[in-house]
C-alpha positions in Angstrom: 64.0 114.1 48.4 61.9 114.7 51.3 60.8 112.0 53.8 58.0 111.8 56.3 57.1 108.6 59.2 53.5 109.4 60.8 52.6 108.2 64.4 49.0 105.8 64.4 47.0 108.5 65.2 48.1 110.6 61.4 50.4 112.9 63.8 54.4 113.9 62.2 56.5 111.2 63.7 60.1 112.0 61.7 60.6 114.7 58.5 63.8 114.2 57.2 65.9 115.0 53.6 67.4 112.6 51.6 70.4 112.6 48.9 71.5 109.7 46.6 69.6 107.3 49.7 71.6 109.2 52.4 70.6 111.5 54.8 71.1 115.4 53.8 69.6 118.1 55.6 67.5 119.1 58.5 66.1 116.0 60.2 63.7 116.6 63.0 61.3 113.4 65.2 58.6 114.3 66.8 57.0 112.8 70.6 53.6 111.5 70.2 51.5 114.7 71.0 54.0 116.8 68.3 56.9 118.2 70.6 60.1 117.6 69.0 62.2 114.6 69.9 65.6 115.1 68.2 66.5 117.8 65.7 69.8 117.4 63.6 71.8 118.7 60.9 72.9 115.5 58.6 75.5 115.7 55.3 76.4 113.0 53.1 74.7 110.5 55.6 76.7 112.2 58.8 75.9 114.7 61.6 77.0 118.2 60.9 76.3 121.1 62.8 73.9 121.2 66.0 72.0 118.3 67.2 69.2 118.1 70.5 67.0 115.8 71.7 64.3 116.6 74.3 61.9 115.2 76.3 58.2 115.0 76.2 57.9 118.0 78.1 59.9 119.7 76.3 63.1 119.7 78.3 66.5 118.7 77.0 68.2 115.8 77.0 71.4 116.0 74.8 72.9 119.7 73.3 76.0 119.1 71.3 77.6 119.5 67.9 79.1 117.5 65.5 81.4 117.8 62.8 82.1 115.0 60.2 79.8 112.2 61.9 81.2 112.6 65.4 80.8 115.1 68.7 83.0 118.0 68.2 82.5 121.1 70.9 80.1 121.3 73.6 78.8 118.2 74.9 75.9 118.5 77.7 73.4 116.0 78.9 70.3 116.0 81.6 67.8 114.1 83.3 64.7 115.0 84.5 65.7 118.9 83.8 68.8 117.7 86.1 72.0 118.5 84.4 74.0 115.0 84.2 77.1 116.0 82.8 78.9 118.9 80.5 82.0 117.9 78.7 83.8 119.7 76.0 84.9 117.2 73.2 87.7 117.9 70.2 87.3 115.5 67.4 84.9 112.5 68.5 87.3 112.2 71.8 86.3 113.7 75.2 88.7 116.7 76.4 87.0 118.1 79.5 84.3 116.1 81.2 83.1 117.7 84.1 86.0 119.9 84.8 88.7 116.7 84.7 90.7 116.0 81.8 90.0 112.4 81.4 92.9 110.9 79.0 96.3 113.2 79.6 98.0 110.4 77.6 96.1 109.2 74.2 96.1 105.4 73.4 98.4 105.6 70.5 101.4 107.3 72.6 100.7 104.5 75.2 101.5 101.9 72.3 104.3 103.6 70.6 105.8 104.3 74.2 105.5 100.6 75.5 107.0 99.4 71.7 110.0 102.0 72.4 110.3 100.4 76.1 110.2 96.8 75.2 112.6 97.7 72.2 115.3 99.3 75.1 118.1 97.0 76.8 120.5 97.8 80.0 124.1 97.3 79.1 124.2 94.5 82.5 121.7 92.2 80.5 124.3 91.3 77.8 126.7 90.9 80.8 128.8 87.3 80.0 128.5 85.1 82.1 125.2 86.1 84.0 122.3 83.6 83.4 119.6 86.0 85.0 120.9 88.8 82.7 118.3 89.0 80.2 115.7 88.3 82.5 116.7 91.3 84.5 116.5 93.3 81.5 113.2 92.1 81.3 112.1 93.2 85.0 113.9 96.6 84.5 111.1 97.3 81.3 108.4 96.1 83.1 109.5 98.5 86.0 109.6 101.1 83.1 105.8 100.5 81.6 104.6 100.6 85.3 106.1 103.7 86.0 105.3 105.3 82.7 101.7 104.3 83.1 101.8 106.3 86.5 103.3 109.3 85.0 106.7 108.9 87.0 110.3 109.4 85.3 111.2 105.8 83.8 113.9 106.4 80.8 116.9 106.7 82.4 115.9 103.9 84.9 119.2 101.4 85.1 120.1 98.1 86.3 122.9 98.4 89.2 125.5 95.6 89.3 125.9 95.7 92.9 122.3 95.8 93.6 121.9 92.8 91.2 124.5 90.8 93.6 122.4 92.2 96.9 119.0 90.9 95.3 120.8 87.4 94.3 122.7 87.1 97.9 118.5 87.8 99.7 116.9 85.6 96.9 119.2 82.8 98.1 118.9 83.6 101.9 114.8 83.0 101.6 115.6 79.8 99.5 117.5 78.8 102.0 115.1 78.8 105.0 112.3 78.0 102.8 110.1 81.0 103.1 109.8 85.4 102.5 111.3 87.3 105.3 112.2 90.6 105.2 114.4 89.6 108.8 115.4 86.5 108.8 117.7 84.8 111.5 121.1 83.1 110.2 120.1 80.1 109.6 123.9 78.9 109.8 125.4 80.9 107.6 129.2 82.5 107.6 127.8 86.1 109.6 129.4 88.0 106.6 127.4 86.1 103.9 125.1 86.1 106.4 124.7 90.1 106.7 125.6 90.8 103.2 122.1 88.7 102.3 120.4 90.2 105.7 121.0 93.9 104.4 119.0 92.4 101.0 116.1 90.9 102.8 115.8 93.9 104.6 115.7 96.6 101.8 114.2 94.9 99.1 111.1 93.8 97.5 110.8 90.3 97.7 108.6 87.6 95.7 108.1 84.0 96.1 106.6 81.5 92.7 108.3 79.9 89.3 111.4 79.4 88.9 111.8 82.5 86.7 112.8 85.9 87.4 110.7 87.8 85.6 107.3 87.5 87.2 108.1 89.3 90.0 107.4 92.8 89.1 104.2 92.0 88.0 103.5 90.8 91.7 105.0 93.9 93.4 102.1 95.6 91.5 99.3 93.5 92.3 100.1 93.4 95.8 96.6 92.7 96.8 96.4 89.5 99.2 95.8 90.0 102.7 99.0 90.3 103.9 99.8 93.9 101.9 96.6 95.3 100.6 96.6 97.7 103.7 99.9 99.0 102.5 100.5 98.3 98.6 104.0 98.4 99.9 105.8 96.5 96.8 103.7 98.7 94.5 104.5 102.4 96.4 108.3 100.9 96.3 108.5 100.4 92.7 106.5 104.0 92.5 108.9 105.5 94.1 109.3 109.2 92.5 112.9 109.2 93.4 114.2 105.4 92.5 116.7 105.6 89.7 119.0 102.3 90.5 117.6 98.7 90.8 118.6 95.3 91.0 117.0 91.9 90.8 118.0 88.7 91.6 116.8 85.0 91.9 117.1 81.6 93.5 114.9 78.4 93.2 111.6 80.1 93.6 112.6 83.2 95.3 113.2 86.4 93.6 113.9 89.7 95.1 114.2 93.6 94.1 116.7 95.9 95.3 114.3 99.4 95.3 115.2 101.5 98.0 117.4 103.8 95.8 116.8 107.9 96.0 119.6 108.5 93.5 117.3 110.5 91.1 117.8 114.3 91.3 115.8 116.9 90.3 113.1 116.0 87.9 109.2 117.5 88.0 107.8 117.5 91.4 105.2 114.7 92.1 102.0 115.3 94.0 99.8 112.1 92.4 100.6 108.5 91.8 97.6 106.4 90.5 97.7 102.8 89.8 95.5 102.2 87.8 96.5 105.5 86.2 93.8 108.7 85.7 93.4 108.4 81.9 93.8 105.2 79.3 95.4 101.5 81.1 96.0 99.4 79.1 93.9 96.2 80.4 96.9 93.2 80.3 98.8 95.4 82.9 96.5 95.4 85.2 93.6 92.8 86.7 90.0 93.2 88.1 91.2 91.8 91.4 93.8 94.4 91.6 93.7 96.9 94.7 93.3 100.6 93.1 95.7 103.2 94.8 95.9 106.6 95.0 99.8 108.2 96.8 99.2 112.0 97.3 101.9 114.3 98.6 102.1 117.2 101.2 101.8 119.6 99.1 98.5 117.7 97.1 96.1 117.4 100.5 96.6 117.4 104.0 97.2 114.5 106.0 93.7 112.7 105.6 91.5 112.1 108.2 90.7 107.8 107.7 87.5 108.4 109.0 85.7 111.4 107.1 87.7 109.7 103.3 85.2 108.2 100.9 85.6 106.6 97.9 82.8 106.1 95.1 84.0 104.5 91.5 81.1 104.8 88.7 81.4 102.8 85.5 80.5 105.2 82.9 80.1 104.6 79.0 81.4 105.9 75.9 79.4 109.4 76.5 81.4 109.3 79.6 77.8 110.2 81.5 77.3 108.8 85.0 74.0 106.9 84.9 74.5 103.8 86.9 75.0 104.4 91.3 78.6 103.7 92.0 79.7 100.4 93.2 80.4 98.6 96.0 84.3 98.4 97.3 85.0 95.4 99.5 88.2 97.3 100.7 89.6 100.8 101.5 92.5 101.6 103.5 94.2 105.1 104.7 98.1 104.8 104.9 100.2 107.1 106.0 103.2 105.5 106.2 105.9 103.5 103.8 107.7 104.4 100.9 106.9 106.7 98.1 104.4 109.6 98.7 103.3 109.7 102.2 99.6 109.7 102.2 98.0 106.2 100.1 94.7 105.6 99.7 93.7 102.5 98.9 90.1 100.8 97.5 89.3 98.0 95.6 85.4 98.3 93.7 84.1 94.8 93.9 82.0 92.9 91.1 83.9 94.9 88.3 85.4 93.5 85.4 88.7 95.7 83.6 88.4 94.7 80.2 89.2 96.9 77.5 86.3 99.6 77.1 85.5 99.3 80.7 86.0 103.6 82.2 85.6 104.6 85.4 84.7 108.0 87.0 86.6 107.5 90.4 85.9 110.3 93.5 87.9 110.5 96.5 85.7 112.7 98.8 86.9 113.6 102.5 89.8 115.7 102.0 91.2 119.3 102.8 94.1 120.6 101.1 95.4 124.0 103.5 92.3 123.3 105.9 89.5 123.5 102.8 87.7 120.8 101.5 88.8 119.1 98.6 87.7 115.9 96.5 90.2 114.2 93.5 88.3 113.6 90.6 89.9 111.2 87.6 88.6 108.4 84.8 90.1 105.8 84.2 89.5 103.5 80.9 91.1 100.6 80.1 91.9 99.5 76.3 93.7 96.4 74.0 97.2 97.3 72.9 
C-alpha cells in the first residue's frame, strides 16, 4: 500500500507505493524545504518509465527513462544547471555518449572472436621437423587478437616460410654478437650468411628476453621504454594496415619478426589505428604502463602541428559522465614518420590503473582536418575475458 518517510521538522521526505513488499507505482523524495528530489516510475520492484532527480533549487540533475530496471532512451545529466553529459542508451548499455559511439565492438563478440582466433592454426606450425613451429603459430594469433582489437584485417593473416628462415637467420645474427641491432657489422661471418641475416636485422622487428619465442609479440606492443616510446615503432609495424605475410624466428634469447610485408590488397580503407582500442580492451592485453597511440591517415587530419596537439584522458564511471579533471600524462610525442599510418600520436596518462571496469573518455585536441579545426573523441574501457 502506500508509504510515507517525514523529514524532522513533520515536512514529506519520500511517498512511495508498495506491492507484495516491492516497490509499485509512482515514487517521489522530497528536499528539506518540499521541492522534489527524485520522481520515478517503479514495477514489480524496477524502474519503468521516466525518472528525474533535481536539485534544491529546482534544477535537474538526471532526465532518463528506464525500461525493465535499467536506462533505456535518453540519458542526460547536469551540474549546477551545466549540462555534463547527454547520451542515448539501448538496453542498460550506452549507444551514443556525447556524440561518440563508445563500444563499436560488444564484449561478447570480443570473447567469441578471441576463442575463434586461439582455436585457428597456420598450416607451417605442423610443419615436421621445425621446433619453433607451434610457437610461431602462437605469435601469428597473438598478431591476430592485436590487430582485431585495433579494427585492422587479421583472418587471412599467414605464416611465410621464407620469412620464417629470414627471422631465424637475424635472431641468430644478434645471438651471435650478443646484443639487438637492426645493422649490425659481420662479426666474421661467410658475407652470404652474413647478408642473408643482415637483410633480417634490417627489416624486422626484433626482441631480446627467455628463451621462448612467443613473448615477443607481446613486447612489439608494449614498446614503451625509452628507447621507442617516441616512435611505438614495433607496435605501428605489427599495425600495419597492409601486412598480410609474416615470419618469426628465434635463437638463444633473441627472437625476431619479419613485418615489413604490403602484400594485402584491397580491403576497407583505414584512417584510425588505436591501441588501446576506442571501445571495450580486454585488460590482459594490454598494461597500465603501456604508451597509448593513436596512427591517423591523410585523409583523417592534416599533418599535426606537435606544438598546438593536446591530449586530456578522463576516467569516467559506469554513467560514462565526466566528473573527475583529466589526468596527468608523463609523456606525449608527435610522429610523423615510420611505418603504418603516417601521423602517430602518442601519450601515456600517468597514475592510472587498467583493470577491468576502468573507461576512459580520451580527447585529442589541436588538429585541422582540410585547414578546420578538429578534435578525436573515443572511450576506452577495459573488461575480464
Amino acid at each position: 500500500g502506500n508509504y510515507a518517510e517525514f523529514h524532522d521538522d513533520g515536512t514529506i521526505r519520500l511517498k512511495a507505493i508498495y506491492r507484495h513488499g516491492r516497490l509499485n507505482g509512482k515514487y517521489v523524495s522530497y528536499h528539506p524545504g518540499g521541492r522534489p528530489h527524485i520522481t520515478a516510475v517503479y514495477e514489480n520492484g524496477e524502474r519503468e518509465g521516466r525518472y528525474t532527480e533535481k536539485d534544491t533549487r529546482g534544477r535537474p540533475v538526471i532526465e532518463t527513462t528506464y525500461a525493465g530496471g535499467v536506462v533505456d532512451g535518453r540519458y542526460e545529466e547536469w551540474e549546477d544547471g551545466v549540462l555534463l553529459s547527454k547520451q542515448r542508451w539501448e538496453g542498460g548499455v550506452p549507444v551514443e555518449v556525447d556524440g561518440v559511439r563508445p563500444y563499436p565492438k560488444s564484449r561478447d563478440d570480443i570473447r567469441t572472436t578471441l576463442e575463434a582466433i586461439f582455436n585457428s592454426k597456420d598450416p607451417l606450425e605442423e610443419k615436421a621437423g621445425d621446433p619453433e613451429a607451434f610457437g610461431r603459430g602462437e605469435c601469428l594469433r597473438h598478431l591476430k587478437i592485436y590487430r582485431y582489437l585495433s579494427d585492422l584485417p587479421y583472418a587471412d593473416m599467414v605464416l611465410d616460410e621464407s620469412l620464417n628462415a629470414y627471422a631465424d637467420a637475424g635472431a641468430a645474427l644478434c645471438e651471435r654478437i650478443g646484443r639487438l641491432e637492426h645493422t649490425p657489422a659481420n662479426p666474421g661471418m661467410p658475407e652470404d650468411a652474413y647478408q642473408y641475416a643482415y637483410h633480417a636485422t634490417s627489416s624486422s622487428n626484433l626482441y631480446m628476453g627467455l628463451e621462448e619465442i612467443v613473448p615477443q609479440v607481446r613486447g612489439y606492443m608494449d614498446d614503451s621504454d625509452a628507447r621507442n616510446i617516441d616512435a611505438v615503432g614495433h607496435r605501428r609495424w605489427c599495425l600495419n594496415p597492409p601486412l598480410l605475410k609474416v615470419g618469426f624466428g628465434r635463437a638463444g634469447r633473441f627472437s625476431a619478426m619479419m613485418c615489413q610485408d604490403r602484400s594485402r590488397k584491397g580491403g576497407p580503407q583505414i584512417d584510425v589505428v588505436a591501441f588501446p582500442p576506442r571501445g571495450w580492451m580486454p585488460a590482459y592485453w594490454f598494461g597500465s604502463h603501456i604508451a597509448w597511440s593513436v596512427s591517423l591517415s591523410r585523409r583523417a587530419i592534416d599533418e599535426p602541428d606537435p606544438s598546438k596537439v593536446k591530449i586530456s584522458v578522463t576516467p569516467i564511471g559506469e554513467d560514462h559522465v565526466r566528473r573527475a579533471p583529466p589526468v596527468t600524462l608523463n609523456h606525449l610525442k608527435v610522429n610523423t614518420s615510420g611505418a603504418g599510418l603516417p601521423y602517430c600520436i602518442i601519450f601515456r596518462p600517468a597514475g592510472i590503473e587498467t583493470v577491468p571496469g576502468a573507461r576512459f573518455w580520451v580527447e585529442i585536441s589541436g588538429l585541422t582536418k582540410k585547414g578546420k579545426p578538429y578534435t578525436m573523441k573515443y572511450v576506452t574501457g577495459f573488461f575480464e575475458l
